[in-house]
C-alpha positions as CSV (number, residue, x, y, z in Angstrom):
1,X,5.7,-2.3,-29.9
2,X,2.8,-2.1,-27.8
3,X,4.2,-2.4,-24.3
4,X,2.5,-2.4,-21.0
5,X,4.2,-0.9,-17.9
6,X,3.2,-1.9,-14.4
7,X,3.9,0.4,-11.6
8,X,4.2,4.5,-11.6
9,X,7.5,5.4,-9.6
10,X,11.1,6.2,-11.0
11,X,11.6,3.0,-12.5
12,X,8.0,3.2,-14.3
13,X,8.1,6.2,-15.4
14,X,11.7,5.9,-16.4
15,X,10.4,3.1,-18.8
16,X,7.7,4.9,-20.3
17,X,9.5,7.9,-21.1
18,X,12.3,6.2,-22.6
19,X,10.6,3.4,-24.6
20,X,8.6,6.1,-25.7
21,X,11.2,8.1,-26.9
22,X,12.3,5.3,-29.1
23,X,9.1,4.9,-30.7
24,X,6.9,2.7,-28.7
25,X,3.5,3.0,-27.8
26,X,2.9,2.8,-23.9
27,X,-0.1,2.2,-21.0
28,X,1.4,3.0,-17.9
29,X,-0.9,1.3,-14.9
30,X,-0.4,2.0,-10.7
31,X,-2.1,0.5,-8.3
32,X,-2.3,4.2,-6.1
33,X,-4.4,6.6,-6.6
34,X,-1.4,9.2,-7.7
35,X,1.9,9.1,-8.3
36,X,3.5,8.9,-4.5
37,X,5.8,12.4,-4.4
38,X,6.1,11.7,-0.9
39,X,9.6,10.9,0.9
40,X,13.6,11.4,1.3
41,X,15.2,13.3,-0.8
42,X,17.1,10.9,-3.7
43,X,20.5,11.0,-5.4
44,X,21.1,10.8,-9.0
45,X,24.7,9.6,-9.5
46,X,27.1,8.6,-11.9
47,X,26.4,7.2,-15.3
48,X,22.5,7.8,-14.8
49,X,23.3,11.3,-15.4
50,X,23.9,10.9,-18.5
51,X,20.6,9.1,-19.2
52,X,18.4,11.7,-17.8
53,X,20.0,14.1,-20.5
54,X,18.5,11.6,-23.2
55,X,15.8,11.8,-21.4
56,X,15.6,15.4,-21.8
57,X,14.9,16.4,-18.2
58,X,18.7,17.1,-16.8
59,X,18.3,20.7,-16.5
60,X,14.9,20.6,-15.0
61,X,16.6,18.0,-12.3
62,X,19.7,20.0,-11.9
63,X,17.8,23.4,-11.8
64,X,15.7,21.5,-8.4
65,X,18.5,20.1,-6.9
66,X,19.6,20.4,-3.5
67,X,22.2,20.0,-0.8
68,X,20.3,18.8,1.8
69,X,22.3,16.2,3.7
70,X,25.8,18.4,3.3
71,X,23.9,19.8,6.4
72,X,23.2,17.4,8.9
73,X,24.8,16.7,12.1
74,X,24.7,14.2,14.3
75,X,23.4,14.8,18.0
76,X,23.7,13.3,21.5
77,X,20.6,13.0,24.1
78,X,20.9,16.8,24.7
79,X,20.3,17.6,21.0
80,X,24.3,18.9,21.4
81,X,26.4,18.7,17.5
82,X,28.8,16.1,18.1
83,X,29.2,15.1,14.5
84,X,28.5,16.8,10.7
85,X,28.0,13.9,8.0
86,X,27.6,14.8,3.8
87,X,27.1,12.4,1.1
88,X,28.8,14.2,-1.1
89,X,32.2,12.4,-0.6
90,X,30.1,9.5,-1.5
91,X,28.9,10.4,-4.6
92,X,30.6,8.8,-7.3
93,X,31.1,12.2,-9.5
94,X,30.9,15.8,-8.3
95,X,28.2,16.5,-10.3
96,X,25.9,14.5,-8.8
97,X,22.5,15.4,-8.2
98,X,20.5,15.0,-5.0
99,X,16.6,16.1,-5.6
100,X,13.5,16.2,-3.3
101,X,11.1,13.6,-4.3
102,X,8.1,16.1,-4.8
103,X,10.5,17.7,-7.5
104,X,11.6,14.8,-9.3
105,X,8.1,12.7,-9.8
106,X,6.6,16.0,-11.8
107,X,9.7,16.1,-13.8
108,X,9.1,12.3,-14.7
109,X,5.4,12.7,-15.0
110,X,6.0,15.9,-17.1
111,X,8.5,13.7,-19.6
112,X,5.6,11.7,-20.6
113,X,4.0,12.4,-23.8
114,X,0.9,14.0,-24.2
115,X,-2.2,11.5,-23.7
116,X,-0.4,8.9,-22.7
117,X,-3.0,6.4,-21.4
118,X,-1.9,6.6,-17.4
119,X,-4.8,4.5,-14.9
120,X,-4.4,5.0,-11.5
121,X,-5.9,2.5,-9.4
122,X,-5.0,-0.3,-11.3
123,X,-3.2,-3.6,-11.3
124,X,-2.7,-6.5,-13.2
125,X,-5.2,-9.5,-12.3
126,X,-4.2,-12.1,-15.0
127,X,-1.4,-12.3,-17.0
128,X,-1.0,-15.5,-20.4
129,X,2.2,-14.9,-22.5
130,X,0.7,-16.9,-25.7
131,X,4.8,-16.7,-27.4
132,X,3.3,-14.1,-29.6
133,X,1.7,-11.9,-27.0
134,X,0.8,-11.2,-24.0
135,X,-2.9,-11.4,-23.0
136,X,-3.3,-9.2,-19.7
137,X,-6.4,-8.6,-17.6
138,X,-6.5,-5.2,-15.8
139,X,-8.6,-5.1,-12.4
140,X,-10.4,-2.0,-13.9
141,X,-12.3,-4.8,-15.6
142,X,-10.1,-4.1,-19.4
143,X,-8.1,-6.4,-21.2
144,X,-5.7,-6.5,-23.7
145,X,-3.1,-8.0,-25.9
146,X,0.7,-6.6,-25.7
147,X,3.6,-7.5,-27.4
148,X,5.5,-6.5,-23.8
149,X,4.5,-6.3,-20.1
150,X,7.4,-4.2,-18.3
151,X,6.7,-5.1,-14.4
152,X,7.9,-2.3,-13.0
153,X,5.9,-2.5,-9.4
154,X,8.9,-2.1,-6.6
155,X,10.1,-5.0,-4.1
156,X,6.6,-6.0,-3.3
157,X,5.8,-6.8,-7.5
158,X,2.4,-8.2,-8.2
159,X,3.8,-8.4,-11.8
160,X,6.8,-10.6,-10.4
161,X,4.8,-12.8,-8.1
162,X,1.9,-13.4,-11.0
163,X,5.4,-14.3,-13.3
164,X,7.9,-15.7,-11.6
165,X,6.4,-16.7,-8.2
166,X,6.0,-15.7,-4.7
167,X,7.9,-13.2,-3.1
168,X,9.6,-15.2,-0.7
169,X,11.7,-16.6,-3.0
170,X,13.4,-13.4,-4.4
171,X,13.5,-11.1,-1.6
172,X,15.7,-11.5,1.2
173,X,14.9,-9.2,4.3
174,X,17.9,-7.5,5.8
175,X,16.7,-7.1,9.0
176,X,16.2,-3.7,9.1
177,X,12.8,-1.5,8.6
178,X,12.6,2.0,7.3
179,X,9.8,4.8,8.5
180,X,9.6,8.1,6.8
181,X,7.3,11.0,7.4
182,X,6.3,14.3,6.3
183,X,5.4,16.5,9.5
184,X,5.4,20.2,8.4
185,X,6.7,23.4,6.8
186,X,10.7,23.4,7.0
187,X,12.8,25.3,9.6
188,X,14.7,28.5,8.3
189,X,16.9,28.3,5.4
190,X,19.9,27.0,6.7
191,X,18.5,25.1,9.4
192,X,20.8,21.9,9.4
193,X,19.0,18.3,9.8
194,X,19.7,16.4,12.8
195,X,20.5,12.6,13.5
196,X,20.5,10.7,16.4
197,X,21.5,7.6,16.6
198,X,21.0,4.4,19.8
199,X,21.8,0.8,19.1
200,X,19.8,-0.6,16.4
201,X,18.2,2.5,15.7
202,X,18.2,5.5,14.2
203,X,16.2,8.9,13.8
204,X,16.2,12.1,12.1
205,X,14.6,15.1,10.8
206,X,15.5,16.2,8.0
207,X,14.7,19.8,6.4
208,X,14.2,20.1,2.2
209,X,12.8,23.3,0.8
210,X,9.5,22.3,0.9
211,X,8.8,20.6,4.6
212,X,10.6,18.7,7.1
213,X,10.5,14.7,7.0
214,X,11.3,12.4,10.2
215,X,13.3,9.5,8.6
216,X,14.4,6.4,10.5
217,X,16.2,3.0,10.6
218,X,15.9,0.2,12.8
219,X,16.9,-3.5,13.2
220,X,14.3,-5.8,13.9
221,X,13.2,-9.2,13.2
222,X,10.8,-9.9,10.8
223,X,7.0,-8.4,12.3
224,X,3.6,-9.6,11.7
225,X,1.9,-6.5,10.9
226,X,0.1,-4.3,8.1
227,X,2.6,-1.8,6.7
228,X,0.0,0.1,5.4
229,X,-2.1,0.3,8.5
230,X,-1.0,3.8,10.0
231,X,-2.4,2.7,13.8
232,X,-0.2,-0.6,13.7
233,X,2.8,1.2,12.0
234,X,2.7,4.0,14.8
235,X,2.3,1.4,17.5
236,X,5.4,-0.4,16.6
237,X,7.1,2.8,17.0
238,X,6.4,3.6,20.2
239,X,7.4,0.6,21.0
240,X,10.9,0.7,19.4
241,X,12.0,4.5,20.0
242,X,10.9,4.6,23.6
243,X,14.2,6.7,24.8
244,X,13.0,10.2,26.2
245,X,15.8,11.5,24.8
246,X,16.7,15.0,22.2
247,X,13.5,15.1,20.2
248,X,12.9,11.5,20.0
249,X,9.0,11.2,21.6
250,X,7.9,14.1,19.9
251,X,8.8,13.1,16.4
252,X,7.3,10.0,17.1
253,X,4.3,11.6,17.9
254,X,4.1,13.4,14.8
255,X,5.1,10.8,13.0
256,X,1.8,9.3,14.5
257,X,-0.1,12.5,12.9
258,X,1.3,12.5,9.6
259,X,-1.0,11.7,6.3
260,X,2.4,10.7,4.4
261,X,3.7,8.3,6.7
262,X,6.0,5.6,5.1
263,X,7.1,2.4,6.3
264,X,8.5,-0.9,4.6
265,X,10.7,-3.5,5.9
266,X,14.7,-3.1,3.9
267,X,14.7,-6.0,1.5
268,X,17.0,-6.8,-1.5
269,X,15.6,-8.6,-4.7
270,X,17.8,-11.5,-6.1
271,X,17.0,-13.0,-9.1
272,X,19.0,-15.0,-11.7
273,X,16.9,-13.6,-14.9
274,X,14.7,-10.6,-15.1
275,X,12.9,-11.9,-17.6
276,X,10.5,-14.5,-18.9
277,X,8.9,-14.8,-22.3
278,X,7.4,-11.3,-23.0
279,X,7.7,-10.5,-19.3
280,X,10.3,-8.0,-18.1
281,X,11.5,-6.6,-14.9
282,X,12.8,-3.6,-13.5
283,X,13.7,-1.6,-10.8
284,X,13.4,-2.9,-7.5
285,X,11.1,-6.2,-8.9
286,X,14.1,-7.1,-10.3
287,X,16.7,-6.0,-8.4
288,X,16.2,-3.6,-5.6
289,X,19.6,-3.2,-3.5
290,X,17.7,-1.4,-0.4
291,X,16.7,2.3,0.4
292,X,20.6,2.1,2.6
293,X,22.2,1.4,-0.7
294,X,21.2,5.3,-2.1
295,X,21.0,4.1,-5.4
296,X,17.8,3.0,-6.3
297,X,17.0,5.7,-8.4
298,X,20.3,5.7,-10.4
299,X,19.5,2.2,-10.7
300,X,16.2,2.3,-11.7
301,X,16.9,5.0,-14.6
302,X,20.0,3.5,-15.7
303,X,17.8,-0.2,-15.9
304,X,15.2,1.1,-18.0
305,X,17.7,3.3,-20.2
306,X,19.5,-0.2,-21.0
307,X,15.9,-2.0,-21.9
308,X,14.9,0.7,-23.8
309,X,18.2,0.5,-25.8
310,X,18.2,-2.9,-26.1
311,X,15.3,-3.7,-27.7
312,X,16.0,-0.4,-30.3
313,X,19.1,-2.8,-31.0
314,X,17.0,-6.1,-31.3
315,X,14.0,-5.4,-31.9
316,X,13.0,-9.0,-33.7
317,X,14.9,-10.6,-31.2
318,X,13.4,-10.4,-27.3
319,X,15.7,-13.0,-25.8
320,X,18.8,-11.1,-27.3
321,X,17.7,-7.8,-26.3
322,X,16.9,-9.2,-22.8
323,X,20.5,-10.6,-22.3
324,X,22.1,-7.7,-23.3
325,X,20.2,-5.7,-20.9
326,X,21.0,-7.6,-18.1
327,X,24.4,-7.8,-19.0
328,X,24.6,-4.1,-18.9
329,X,22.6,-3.2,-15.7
330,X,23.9,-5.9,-13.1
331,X,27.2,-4.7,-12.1
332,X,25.7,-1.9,-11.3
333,X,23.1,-4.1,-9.5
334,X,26.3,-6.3,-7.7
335,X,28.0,-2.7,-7.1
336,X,24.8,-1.3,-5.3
337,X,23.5,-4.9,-3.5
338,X,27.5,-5.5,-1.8
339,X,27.7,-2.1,-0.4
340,X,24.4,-2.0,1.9
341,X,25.6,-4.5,4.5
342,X,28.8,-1.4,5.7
343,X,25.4,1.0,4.8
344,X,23.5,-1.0,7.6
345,X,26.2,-0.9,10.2
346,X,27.1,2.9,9.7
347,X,23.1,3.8,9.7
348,X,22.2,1.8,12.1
349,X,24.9,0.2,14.6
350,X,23.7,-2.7,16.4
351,X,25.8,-1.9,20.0
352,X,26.4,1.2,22.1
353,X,30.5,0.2,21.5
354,X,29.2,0.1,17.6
355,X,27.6,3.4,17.7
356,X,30.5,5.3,19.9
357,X,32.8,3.8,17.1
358,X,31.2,5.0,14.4
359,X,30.7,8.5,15.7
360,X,34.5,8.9,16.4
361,X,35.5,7.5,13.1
362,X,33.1,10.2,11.3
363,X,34.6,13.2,13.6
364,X,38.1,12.0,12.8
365,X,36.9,12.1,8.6
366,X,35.1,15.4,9.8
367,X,38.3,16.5,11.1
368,X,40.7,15.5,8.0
369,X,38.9,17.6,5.8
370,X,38.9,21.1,7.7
């Protein structure tokens, strides 16, 4: 088939490679200039393991994985240990992978095969599903016929909005905003990363190989602002981390400096089909469960691994190959989406009884494995 993707992060890219793989001829668009490398570090769990090795990029992953967050403790106002926290007895095998984003997005980008048609800087202005095909309308001024569009675009999906309708009525905000920000080279090697947490917010700075990153969580109602607008973004933070406490004002600060600043509210997308016609969702437009769930990646590979193999089995058949894809990929989805409300209260507890809580309860699990 001739198959449009929309949107070039893990769950883009993921599509691409593997409907690719089985045959299909792909034009990847993103509305970004590049490929964004920039932010946390991400975790590759469970059955999505398996699907990068059909892929054919496992080893690559695995040979640039990290341990990053096995080293991270939490601090008081003095910048004084008080607490060590690891994902790794969450992971949900012990060969999980966790990999720094500016390693994982030239792995993806390097799957691709040679001359795919990638634009940058490109989005979808009109979109007509005619039964037979879909007639699409590129704001680089092209357009085209596919037999697929694969909206692939994160929670914010122009793709879904043009398809299924506004926003609104698929996202539901948790209440709860991430920042994220590259700020430099990293500390020594072995240099733990440091957390410190205050009622309804959180901070830390977190050291990969390549640089350090100031990553942060706070609860907050819904704000009228431009999350793209560095100057509003950095004013809002002032505003919330205003304790002169541990590092707290001078990450902020260079927050305030960074070119890579990040910030989004936390959102989950709900939806009762992911597709329409010709028109297919996913990733996050379909189904994101929140950066607090850490398992949007695995969720975006294993969603495009399922599509892909779906519509090798049924490939005269869209509406079949559709419903077997959702039937596959959404208890992972239900898995991921229930388990971010406990993610919400441990990352960012809403009282100073919360917090003090949560801090003895992760000594005591500190503690029971020494």
């Amino acid at each position: 088939m001739k198959i449009l993707v929309t949107g070039a992060g893990v769950a883009g890219l993921s599509a691409t490679i593997t409907l690719q793989r089985r045959g299909h001829t792909v034009t990847l668009i993103e509305q970004a200039p590049v490929v964004r490398t920039t932010g946390s570090p991400i975790d590759v769990r469970g059955d999505a393991l398996d699907m990068v090795r059909e892929m054919g990029i496992y080893h690559e992953m695995r040979a640039a994985e990290i341990s990053m967050t096995v080293g991270t403790d939490y601090v008081d106002d003095d910048g004084k240990r008080i607490a060590g926290f690891s994902t790794r007895y969450a992971n949900d095998r012990p060969d999980d992978i966790e990999i720094p984003r500016p390693k994982l997005m030239p792995i993806l980008t390097g799957a691709l095969e040679e001359n795919t048609d990638v634009r940058f800087s490109t989005t979808v202005t009109e979109l007509s599903d005619n039964g037979d095909s879909v007639h699409v309308v590129l704001s680089d001024g092209t357009e085209d016929d596919y037999d697929l569009v694969v909206g692939a675009d994160g929670i914010h999906s122009w793709t879904r909005a043009l398809v299924f309708g506004p926003e609104e009525d698929y996202v539901n905000f948790l209440g709860v905003y991430v920042v994220l920000a590259p700020i430099g080279p990293p500390a020594p090697a072995g240099t733990p990363g440091q957390m410190h947490l205050a009622p309804g917010r959180m901070l830390s700075l977190l050291q990969t190989p390549d640089e350090e990153i100031v990553a942060g969580y706070f609860r907050s109602p819904k704000l009228d602002i431009n999350y793209r607008d560095p100057a509003a973004v950095h004013e809002v933070l002032r505003g919330v981390y205003q304790d002169d406490v541990w590092r707290i004002q001078e990450l902020v600060a260079r927050m305030g400096e960074s070119d890579g600043l990040y910030f989004d509210e936390c959102g989950q997308t709900k939806m009762p089909t992911w597709s329409k016609g010709r028109v297919v969702l996913v990733g996050d437009a379909a189904h994101c469960a929140a950066p607090l769930s850490g398992r949007g990646t695995s969720l975006a590979i294993s969603g495009s691994y399922f599509l892909a193999e779906a519509l090798e089995k049924h490939p005269d058949d869209l509406a079949a190959a559709f419903t077997e894809y959702e039937e596959r990929q959404r208890p992972y989805v239900d898995r991921a989406q229930a388990g971010v409300a406990g993610s919400i209260d441990r990352n960012v507890p809403a009282t100073a009884e919360a917090v003090t809580a949560y801090l003895q309860e992760v000594r005591e699990s500190e503690a029971s494995r020494q």
